[in-house]
C-alpha positions in Angstrom: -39.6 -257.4 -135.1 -39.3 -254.1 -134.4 -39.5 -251.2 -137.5 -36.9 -249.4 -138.6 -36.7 -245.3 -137.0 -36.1 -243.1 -140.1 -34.3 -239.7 -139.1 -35.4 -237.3 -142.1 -33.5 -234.3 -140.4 -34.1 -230.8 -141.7 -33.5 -231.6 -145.4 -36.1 -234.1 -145.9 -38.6 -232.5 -144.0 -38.1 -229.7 -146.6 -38.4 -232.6 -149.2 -41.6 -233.4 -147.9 -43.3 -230.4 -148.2 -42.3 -229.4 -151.4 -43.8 -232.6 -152.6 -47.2 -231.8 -151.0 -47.1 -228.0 -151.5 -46.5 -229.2 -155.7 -49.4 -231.8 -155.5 -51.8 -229.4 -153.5 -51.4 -226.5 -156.9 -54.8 -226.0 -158.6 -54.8 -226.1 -161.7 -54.3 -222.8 -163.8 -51.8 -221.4 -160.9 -48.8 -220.3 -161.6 -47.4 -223.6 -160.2 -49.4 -225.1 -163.4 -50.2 -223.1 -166.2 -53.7 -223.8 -167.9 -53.6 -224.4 -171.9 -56.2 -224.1 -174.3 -57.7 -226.4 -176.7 -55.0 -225.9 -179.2 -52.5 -225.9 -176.7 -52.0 -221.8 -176.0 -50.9 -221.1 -172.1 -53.1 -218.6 -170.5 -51.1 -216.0 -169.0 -51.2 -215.1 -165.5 -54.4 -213.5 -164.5 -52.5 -211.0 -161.8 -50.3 -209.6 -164.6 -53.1 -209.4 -167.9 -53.9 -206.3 -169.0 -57.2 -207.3 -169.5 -60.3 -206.2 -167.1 -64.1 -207.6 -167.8 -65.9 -205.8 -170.5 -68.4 -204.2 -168.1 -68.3 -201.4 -164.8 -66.6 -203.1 -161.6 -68.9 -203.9 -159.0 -71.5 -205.2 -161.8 -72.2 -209.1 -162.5 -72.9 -210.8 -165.3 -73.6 -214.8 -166.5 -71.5 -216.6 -169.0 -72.7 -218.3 -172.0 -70.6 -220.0 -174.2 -66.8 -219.6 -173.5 -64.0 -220.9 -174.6 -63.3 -224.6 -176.1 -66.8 -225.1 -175.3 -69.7 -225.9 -178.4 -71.3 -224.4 -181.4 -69.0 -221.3 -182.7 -66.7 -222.0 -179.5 -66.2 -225.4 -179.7 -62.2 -226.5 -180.5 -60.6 -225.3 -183.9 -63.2 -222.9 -184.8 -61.9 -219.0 -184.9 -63.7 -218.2 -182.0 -62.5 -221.1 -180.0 -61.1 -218.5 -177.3 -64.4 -216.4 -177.7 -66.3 -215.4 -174.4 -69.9 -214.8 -174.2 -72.0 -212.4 -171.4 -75.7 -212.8 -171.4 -76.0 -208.8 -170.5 -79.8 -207.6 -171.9 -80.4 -205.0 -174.6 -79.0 -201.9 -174.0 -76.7 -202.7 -171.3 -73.8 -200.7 -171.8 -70.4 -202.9 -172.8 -66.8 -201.2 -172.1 -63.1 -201.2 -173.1 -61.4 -204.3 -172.1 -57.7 -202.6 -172.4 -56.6 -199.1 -173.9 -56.7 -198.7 -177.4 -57.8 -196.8 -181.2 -61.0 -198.0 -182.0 -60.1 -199.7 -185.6 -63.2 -200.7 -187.2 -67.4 -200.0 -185.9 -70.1 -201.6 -187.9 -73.4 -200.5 -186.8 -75.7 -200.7 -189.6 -76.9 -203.9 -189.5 -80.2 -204.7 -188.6 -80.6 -205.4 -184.9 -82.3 -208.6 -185.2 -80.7 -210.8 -188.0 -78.3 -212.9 -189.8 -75.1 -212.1 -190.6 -72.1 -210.8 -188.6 -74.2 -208.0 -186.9 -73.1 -205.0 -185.6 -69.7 -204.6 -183.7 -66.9 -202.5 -182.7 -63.2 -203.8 -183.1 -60.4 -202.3 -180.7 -56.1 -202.5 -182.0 -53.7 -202.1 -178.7 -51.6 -201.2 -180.5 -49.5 -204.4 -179.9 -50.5 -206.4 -183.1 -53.6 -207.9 -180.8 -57.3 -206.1 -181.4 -60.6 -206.6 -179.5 -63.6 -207.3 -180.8 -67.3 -206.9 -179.3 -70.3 -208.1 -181.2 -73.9 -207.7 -181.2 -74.9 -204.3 -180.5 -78.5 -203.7 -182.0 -78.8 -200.9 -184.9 -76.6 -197.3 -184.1 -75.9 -199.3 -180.8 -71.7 -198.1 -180.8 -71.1 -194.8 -178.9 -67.5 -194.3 -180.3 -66.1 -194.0 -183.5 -63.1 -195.0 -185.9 -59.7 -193.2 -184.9 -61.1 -193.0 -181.2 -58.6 -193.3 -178.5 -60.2 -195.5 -175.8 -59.4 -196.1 -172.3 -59.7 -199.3 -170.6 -63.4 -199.0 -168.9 -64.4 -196.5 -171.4 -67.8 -196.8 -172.4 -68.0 -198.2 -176.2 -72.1 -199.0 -176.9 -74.4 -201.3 -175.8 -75.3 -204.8 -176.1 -77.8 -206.3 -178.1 -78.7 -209.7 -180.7 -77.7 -208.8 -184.2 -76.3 -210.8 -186.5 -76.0 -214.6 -185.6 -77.3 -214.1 -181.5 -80.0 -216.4 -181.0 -80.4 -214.4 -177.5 -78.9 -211.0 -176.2 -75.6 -210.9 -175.3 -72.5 -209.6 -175.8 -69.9 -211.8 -178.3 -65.9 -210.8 -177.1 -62.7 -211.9 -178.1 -58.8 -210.6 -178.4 -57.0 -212.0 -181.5 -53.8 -211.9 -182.8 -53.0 -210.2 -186.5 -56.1 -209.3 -188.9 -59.2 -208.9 -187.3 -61.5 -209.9 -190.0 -62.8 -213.5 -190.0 -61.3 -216.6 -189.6 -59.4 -214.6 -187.5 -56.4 -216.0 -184.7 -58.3 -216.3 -181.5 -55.9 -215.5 -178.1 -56.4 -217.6 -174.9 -56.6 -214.7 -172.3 -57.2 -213.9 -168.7 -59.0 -210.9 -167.2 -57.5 -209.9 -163.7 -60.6 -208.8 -161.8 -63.0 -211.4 -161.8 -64.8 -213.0 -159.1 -64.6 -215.5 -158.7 -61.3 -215.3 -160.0 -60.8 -218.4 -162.2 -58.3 -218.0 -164.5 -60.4 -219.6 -167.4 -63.9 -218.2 -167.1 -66.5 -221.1 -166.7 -69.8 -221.2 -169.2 -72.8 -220.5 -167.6 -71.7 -219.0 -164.4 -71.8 -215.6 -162.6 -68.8 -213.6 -162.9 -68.7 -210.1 -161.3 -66.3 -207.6 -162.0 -63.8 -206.3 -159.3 -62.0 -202.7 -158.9 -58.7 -203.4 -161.0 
């Protein structure tokens, strides 16, 4: 017995494609959004306003990021937190434009304790906050205007940082602890996931 001929003309070609162009989308593209842990949607990486905290054409490894363990893990504050394993003294910089808000830099540079850090408001509701910067480590100060890129101090292990590194993360509202985490994208990483991976090499791209 012979099989049927099936004539899918023009239109069902067009079907067919669609289907397999829509079951082909990775994950986190703009065909399929990525959500958090708590079930934020990160935005699209092409149109964030955020770059990496550190000079294009340097590279850095991950530590901890977001829904991952410890102070990380899923329904802690810093859920959406990201960590870079930069060494002491390697100089951190502005994520987006801002007024610095709040620097804390009296802390001891090995200890307990929140540590030294440097908050940044966009002036949107949303602030940034970098942590760890050893003792005097922050090079700006309160009332600051910042450009994205600026230069703000340098990274470092104070307060609870069993290693150096540099501690980030944009929340939403008051930025003292327990604070709102945001689930954000930076749009010049490479490789450009649009979550950033723990314990991989991300290096920063001209934005």
């Amino acid at each position: 017995m012979k099989k049927p001929v099936v004539y899918l003309g023009a239109f069902g070609l067009l079907m067919i494609l669609l289907i397999v162009g829509c079951s082909q989308a990775t994950p986190g593209s703009a065909d399929e959004p990525i959500a958090g842990c708590d079930g934020q949607v990160y935005p699209d990486p092409a149109e964030s306003p955020y770059v990496l905290p550190f000079p294009a054409g340097e590279k850095y490894e991950t530590g901890l990021t977001n829904c991952s363990s410890s102070y990380h893990r899923a329904g802690e504050p810093d859920q959406y937190a990201f960590d870079f394993d930069m060494p002491v003294g390697t100089e951190f910089t502005a994520v987006r434009s801002g007024t610095v808000y709040r620097v804390v830099e009296d802390q001891p540079s090995n200890g307990g304790g929140a540590g030294n850090y440097v908050v940044i408001d966009h002036g949107d509701g949303t602030y940034a906050l970098y942590y760890h910067s050893p003792q005097d480590g922050i090079d700006v100060a309160e009332g600051d205007a910042v450009e994205q890129g600026d230069v703000l101090g340098i990274s470092g292990r104070s307060g609870l940082a069993g290693y150096p590194h540099l501690h980030f993360i944009v929340v939403d509202g008051e930025p003292s602890y327990p604070y709102h985490g945001l689930a954000i994208t930076f749009r010049n990483n490479l490789p450009a996931d649009v979550v950033l991976k723990s314990y991989a090499e991300y290096e920063a791209a001209v934005p």
